[in-house]
N, C-alpha and C positions, 0 to 999 in steps of 0.2 A: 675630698669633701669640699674645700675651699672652692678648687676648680670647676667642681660639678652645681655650686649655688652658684657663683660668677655666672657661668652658660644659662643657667635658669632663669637668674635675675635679669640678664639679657632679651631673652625669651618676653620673659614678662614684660620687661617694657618696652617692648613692641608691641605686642598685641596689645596693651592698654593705650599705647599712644594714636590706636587707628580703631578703638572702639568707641560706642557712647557710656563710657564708664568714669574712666578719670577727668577728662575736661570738663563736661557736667556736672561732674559730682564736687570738683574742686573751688569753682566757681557757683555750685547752688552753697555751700559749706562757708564761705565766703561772704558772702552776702545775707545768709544769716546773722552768722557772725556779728556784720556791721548793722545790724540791726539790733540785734543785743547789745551791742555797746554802745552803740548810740544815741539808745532809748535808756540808758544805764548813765551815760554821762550826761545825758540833758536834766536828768533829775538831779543830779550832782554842780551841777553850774546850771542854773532858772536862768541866766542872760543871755545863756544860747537863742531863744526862743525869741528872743528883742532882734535878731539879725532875720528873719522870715517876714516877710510883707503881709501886714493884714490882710491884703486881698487873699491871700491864697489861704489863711487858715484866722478868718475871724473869731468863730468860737473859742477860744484859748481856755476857758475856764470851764468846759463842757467835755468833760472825758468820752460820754456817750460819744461824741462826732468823730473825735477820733476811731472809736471801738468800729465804731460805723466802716469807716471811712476803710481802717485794713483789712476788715473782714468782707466787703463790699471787695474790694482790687484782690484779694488771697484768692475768692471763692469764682472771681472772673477770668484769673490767670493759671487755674487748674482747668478751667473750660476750657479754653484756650489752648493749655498744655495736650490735652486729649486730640484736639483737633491737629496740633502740628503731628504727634504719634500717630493721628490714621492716614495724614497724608504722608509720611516719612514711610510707614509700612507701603500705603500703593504705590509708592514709587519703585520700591524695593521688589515688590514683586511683578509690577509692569516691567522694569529692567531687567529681572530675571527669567521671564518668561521672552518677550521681544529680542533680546541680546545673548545673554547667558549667564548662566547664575555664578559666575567665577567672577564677573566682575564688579558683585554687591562687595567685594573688599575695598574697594575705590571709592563706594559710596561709604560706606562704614569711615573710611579713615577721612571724608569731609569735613572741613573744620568749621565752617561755616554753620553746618547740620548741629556740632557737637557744643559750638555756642550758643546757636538759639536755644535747644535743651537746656544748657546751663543756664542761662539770662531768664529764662522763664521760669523754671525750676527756683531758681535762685530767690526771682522776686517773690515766688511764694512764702516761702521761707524766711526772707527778711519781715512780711506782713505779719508774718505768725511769731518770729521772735519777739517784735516789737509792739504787741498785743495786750501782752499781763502789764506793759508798763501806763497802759492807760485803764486807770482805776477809780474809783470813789474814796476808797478805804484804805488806810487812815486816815487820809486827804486826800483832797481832787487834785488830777497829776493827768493832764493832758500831753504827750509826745509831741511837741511840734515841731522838731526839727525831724524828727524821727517820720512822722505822716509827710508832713514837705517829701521827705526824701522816697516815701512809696509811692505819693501821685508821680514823682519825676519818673522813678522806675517804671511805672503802667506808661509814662510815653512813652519812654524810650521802647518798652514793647509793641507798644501798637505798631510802630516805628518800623522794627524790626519784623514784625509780624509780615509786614507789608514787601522787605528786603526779601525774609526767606522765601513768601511765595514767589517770588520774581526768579530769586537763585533757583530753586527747586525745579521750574518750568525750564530755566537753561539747563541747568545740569541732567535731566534725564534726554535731553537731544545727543543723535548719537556722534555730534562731531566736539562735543565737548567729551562724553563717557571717552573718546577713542584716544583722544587730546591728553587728558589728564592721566589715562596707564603709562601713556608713549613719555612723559614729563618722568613720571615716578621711574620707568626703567631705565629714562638715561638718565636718573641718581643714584642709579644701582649701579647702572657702567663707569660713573664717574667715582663709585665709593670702591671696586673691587679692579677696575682699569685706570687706576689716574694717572696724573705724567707721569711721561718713565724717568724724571731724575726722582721719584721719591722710592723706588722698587731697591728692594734691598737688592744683593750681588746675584748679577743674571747669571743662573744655572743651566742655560740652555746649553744641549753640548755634552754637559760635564759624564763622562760616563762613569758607571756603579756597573756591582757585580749581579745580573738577570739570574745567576745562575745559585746563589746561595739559598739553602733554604730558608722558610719562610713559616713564621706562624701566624696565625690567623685568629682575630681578635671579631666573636662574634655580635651582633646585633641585638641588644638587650631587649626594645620594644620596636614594634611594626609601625613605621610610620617612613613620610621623607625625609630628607636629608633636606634641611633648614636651613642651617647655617652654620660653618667649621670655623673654628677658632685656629688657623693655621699657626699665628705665634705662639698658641696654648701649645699643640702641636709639635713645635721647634722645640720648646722650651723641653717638652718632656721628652725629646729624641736622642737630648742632648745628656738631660739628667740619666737617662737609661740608658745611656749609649749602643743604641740600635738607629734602625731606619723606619719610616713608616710609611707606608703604601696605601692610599685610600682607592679600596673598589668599587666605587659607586662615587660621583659625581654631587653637585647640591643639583637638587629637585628630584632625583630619582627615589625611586621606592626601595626599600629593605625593608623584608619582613623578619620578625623575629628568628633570631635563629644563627639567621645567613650571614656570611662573613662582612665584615664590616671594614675592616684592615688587614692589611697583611704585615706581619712585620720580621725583620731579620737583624742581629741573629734568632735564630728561634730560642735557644738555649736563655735566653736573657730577656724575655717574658715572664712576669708572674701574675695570678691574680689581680693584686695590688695595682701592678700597670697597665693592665687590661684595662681594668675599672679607670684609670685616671684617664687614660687615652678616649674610650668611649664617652667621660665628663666635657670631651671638646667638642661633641657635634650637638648638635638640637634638629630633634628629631621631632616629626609631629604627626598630626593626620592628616593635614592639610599644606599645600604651596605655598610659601608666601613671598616678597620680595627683598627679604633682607638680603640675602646676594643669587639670587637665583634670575640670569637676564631671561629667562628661556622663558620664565613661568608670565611673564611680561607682556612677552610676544605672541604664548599661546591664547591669552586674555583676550587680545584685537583680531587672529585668528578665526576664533568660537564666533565671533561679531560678525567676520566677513563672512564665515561659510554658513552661517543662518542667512546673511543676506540674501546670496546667490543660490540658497536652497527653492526647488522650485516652488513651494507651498510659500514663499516670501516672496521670489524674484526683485529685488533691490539691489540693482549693481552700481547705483552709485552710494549704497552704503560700501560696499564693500571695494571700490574706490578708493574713499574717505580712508578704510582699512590700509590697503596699501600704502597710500600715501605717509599716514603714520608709523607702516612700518620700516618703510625705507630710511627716514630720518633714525631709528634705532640704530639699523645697519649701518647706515652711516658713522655714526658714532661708535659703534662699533669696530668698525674698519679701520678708524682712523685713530685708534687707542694700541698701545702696545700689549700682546695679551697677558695675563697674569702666569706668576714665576711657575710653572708646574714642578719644575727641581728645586728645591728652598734646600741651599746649601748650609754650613754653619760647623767648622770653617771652611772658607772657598777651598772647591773642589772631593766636599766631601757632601754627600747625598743626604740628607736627612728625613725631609716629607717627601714624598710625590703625592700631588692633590691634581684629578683631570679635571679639567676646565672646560667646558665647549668651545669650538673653536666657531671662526667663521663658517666652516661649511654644514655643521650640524646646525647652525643661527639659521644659514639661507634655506635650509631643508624643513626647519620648521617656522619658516616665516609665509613658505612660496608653495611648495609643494601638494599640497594639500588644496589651495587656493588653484593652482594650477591645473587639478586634474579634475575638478569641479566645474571649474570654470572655458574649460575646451571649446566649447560653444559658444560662451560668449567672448565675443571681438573687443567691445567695450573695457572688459576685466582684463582682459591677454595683451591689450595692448598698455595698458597702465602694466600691469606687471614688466613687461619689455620695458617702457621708459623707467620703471624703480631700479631696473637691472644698470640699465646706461647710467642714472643718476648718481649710482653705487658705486659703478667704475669709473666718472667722472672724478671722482674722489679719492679713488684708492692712490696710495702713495707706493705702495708695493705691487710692483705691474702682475706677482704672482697669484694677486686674488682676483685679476681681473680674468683666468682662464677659466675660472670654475662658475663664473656671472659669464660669461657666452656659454657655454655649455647648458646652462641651465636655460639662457635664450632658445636654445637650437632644441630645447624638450618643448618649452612652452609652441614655440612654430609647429614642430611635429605633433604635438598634440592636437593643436586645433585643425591641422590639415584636411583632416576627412568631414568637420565637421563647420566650416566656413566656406562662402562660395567664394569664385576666384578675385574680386575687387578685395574684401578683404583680407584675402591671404598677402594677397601684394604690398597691402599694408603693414604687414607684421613681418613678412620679409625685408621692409623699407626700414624698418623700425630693427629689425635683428640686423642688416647691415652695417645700421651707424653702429651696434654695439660690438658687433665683430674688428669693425673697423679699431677699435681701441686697442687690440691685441697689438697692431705695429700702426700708431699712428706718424701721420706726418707732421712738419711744420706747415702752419698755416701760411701761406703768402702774405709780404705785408700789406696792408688795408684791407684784407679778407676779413667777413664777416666772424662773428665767434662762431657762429652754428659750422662753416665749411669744414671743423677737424670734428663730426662727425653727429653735430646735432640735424634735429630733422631741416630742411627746407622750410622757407616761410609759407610756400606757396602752396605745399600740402595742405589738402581737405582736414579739416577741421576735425575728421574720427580719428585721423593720426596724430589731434592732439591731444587727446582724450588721454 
């Protein structure tokens, strides 16, 4: 039970931390608040009111002006409020119609979005707390430090009013939308691939027995696979003294039912640990990025291939796409991957948890984009330099065979569907990347492009 609220409470705050719920609501609750107490302590010390400058609140003795004054800022800052909701709504669905509706999670988790909500919200709220304290009865009792502090909150609104439309008009361009996935997923590569001196004992290698049986720990509700608690995980492999095998990866789909674990020995399953083992996953109805790199990458994807759809034709959105996804790769690439054997003690097998690896990354980052894009030269040849930029990088010369190979599909794709000028380009361009496979030393005072970037002298679509 412990373990299955931990997972939950987990759950929860995520999803509250990337909706218009909690920041909003903390911050309108807030400023209430300081409205009620401040309208509470001004009556309780009158020499408050001696520090405010008569200019800004001469009537002192006139509760009306007060009443006035919050209920005048209360009932212009819920105007207001309506107006930021209809344009936060058309953004929302301009974005999801022009791009694709997988990436309104990126606007949702905005924090910029989720202040102005709160800061406007808020100011209502403090006008209306601070309201019953400007009265006639039993004696006239004017708020002034309390109205002071609602005219400063309507500036700082207008203020703001003015910031968010400015943010709002950047944030739906799509080289911000593509920007800010490509930022979140490499927080997800740095939260689930960090250096490898913090990786407990690398299990790579270690062999277990494939052949013992296994029982199988089914799928309680239909949803994906969210996010696994792997030291939950440990912990209880250890307590049960079994092994635990996950069949299904995070972001894949399990529907109720279907096996969800497999575990051995079988003999040494009960209920009880069924139930504890399944409290480690968070399962939902939807993708999200708490450790899922895949679902990151599908997000910029969806973007590219609307672009280069013929009813849109945008290929230099879908450019922009690549380019942000090669930076993923990158970081990817250049991370050690996560433990899929999590020993405990060394050399004894305890989780196996499958991971994506690099080549299922470049399959769903290119592939798609790839055979879409056959015909255009533009797209095919940005994809070849993401490929070379990839294996520029790679520290392990064994991931740079499976980036030529993916070259030599993107060339053969577009073969029958480019004339020969730019075929020669994409051949020029798959060259320098083949050329990685066994590079040379550069000569010394040879340029850096000679160990296999392009020439300077090339036409300018070969820089594209």
């Amino acid at each position: 039970m412990t373990n299955r609220l931990i997972t939950r409470l987990r759950s929860a705050a995520y999803a509250m931390r990337g909706g218009f719920l909690v920041r909003p609501l903390v911050i309108c609750l807030a400023l209430g608040l300081a409205g009620a107490v401040l309208s509470s302590l001004e009556e309780a010390l009158p020499d408050l009111a001696a520090w405010v400058p008569t200019t800004l609140f001469p009537s002192r003795a006139d509760p009306q002006v007060a009443q006035v004054v919050l209920a005048a800022i209360a009932g212009s800052i819920m105007t207001v409020v309506s107006i930021v909701f209809a344009m936060l709504l058309m953004t929302l669905t301009l974005a999801s119609m022009q791009f694709s509706p997988r990436i309104l999670v990126s606007f949702v988790k905005d924090r910029v979005t989720q202040w102005t909500l709160g800061v406007f919200l808020g100011t209502f709220a403090y006008c209306v707390a601070a309201l019953p304290a400007a009265r006639f009865l039993p004696h006239p009792f004017a708020p002034v430090v309390a109205v002071t502090g609602a005219m400063l909150l309507a500036l700082i609104c207008v203020v703001w009013l003015i910031f968010f439309i400015q943010h709002i008009s950047q944030a739906i361009g799509v080289n911000h939308i593509v920007d800010r996935i490509a930022r979140e997923t490499e927080s997800v590569i740095d939260d689930i691939m960090p250096d490898p001196q913090s990786y407990l004992y690398d299990s790579v290698g270690v062999p277990f027995d494939s052949d013992e049986q296994e029982a199988t720990v089914a799928n309680a509700i239909s949803g994906y696979i969210r996010y696994v608690d792997t030291e939950q995980l440990l912990r209880l492999a250890k307590t049960l003294k079994l092994r635990a095998r996950m069949l299904r990866r995070v972001g894949q789909f399990v529907p109720a039912g279907v096996p969800l674990l497999a575990v051995a020995p079988a003999k040494r399953l009960d209920t009880q640990g069924a139930d504890a083992l399944r409290a480690a996953f968070d399962i939902g109805p939807a993708r999200t990025l708490q450790q899922d790199v895949e679902f990151g990458v599908i997000q910029i994807v969806d973007v590219a291939l609307k672009a280069i759809s013929p009813a849109v034709n945008d290929p230099s959105t879908a450019i922009t796409c690549i380019d942000q996804l090669t930076r993923i790769l990158i970081r990817f690439a250049g991370r050690k991957p996560p433990v899929s054997l999590i020993c405990d003690p060394p050399h004894i097998v305890r989780v196996i948890v499958p991971w994506l690896d690099m080549a299922g990354l470049l399959d769903t980052a290119f592939e798609q984009i790839r055979h879409y894009a056959s015909a255009d030269a533009a797209v095919s040849l940005r994809l070849l330099r993401a490929l070379d930029d990839i294996a520029a990088t790679c520290v392990d010369a064994r991931l740079i065979e499976p980036l030529v190979a993916r070259g030599r599909r993107i060339a053969a794709g577009c073969a029958a569907h480019l004339d020969p000028d730019r075929r020669a380009l994409l051949d020029q361009r798959l060259s320098a990347l083949e050329a990685r496979l066994a590079p040379h030393p550069a000569a010394p005072g040879a340029p850096a492009h000679a160990a296999g970037g392009a020439p300077a002298a090339q036409s300018s679509a070969l820089r594209r």
